[in-house]
C-alpha positions in Angstrom: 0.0 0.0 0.0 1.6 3.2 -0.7 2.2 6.0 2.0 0.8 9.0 2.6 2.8 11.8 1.8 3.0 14.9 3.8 1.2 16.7 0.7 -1.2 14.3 0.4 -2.3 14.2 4.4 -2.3 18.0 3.7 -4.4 17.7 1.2 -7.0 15.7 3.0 -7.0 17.8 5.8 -7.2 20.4 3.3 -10.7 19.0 2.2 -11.8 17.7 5.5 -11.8 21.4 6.5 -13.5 22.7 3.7 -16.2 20.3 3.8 -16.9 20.4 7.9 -16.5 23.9 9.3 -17.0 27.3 8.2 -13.2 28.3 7.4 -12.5 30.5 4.8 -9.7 28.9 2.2 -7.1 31.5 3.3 -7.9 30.4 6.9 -7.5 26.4 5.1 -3.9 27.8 3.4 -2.8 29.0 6.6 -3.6 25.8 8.8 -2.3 23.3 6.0 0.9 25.4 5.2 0.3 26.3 1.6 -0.9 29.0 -0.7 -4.9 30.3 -0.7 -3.9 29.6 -4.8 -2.9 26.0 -3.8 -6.2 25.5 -2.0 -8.5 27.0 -4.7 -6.5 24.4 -7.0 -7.6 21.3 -5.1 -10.8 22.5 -4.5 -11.4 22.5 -8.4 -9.6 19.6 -8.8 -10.9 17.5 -6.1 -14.6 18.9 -6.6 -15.0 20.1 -3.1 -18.1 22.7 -3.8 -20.0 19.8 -5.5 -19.1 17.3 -2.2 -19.9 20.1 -0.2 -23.3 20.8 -1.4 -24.1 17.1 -1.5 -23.0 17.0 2.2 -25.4 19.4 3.1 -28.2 18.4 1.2 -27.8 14.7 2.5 -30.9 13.3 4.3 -30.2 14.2 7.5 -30.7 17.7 6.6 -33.1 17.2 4.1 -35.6 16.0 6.8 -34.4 18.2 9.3 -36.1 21.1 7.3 -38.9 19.4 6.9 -39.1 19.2 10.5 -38.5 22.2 11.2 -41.1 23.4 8.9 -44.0 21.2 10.9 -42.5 22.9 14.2 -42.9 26.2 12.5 -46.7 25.5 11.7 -47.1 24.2 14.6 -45.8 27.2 16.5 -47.6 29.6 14.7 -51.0 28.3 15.3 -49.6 27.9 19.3 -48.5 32.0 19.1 -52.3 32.6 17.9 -54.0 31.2 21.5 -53.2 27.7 20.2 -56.0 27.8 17.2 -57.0 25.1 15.5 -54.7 24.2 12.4 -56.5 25.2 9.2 -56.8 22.9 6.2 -54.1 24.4 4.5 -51.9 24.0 7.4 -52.8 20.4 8.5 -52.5 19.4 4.1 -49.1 20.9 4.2 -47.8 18.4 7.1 -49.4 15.2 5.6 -47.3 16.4 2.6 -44.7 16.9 4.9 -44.7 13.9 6.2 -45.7 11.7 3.3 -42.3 13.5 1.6 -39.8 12.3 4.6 -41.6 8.3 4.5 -40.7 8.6 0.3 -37.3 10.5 0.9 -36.1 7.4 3.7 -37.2 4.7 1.1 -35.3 6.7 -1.7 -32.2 7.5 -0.1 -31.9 3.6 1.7 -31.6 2.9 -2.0 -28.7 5.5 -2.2 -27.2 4.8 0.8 -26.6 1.2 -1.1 -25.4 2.1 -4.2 -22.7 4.7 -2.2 -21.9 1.9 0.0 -21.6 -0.8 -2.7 -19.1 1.2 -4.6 -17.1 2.1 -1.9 -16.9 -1.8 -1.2 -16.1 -2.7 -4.5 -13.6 -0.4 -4.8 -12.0 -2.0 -1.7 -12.4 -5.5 -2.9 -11.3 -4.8 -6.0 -8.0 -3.6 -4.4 -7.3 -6.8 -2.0 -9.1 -9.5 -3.9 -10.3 -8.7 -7.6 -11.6 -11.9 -8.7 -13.7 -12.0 -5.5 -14.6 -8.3 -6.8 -16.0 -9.7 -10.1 -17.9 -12.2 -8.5 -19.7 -10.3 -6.1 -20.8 -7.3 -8.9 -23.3 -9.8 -10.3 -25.3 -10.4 -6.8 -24.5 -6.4 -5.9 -26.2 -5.3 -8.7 -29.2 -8.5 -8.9 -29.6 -6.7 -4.7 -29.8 -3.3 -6.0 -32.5 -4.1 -9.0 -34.9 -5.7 -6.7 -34.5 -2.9 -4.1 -35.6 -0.7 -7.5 -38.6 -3.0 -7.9 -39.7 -3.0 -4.2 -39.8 0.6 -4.3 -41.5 0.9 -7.7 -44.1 -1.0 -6.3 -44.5 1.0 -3.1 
């Protein structure tokens, strides 16, 4: 297996911080020990707005908001010497929550692809006949996950 380099641990924590706190990339130069023109080159090369944004819009966040917005509704009516929800209100949370039960089943499916690939990729490094054997029943798992949700 080949070792890390000092560039290449710099690199990742280069990333890591990009991804997980709100540092600016001169801030990221300055921790890492390179140039601001050095971080906005991995960035681009490495794609770390696009892995960003797909952090942030993973499902944890995703139905966070949506909770949040059925706290919100809920909270107004509350403010208002706890009315009764109107129809519009009480729609919008069966929407609500009929849009987190489809998101879980959809992103499960996700979740496995991500997670087959990752394994694949690792098989594929210690053992890749073992790797091409497994693909066919990865993929056979992954089709009738497809059909169970198609039928739900």
């Amino acid at each position: 297996m080949a070792k890390k380099t000092a560039k290449s641990e710099n690199r990742e924590l280069a990333e890591a911080l990009y991804l997980n706190t709100n540092k600016t990339q001169e801030e990221i130069a300055a921790r890492v020990g390179v140039t601001p023109k050095t971080i906005c080159a991995w960035k681009e090369a490495d794609e770390w707005e696009m892995k960003k944004a797909i952090k942030n819009s993973g499902r944890q966040n995703i139905i966070r908001h949506f909770f949040l917005e059925i706290q919100q509704i809920q909270q107004s009516a509350q403010a208002q010497d706890n009315r009764m929800l109107t129809d519009k209100e009480v729609l919008r949370i069966k929407n609500l929550t009929k849009s987190i039960a489809e998101l879980d089943k959809k992103l499960a499916l996700d979740t496995y692809v991500e997670v087959f690939e990752e394994f694949t990729h690792w098989l594929f490094n210690t053992d890749s006949l073992a790797a091409k054997k497994m693909i066919g029943h990865l993929d056979q798992f992954i089709d009738k996950k497809l059909s169970d949700l198609s039928k739900s």
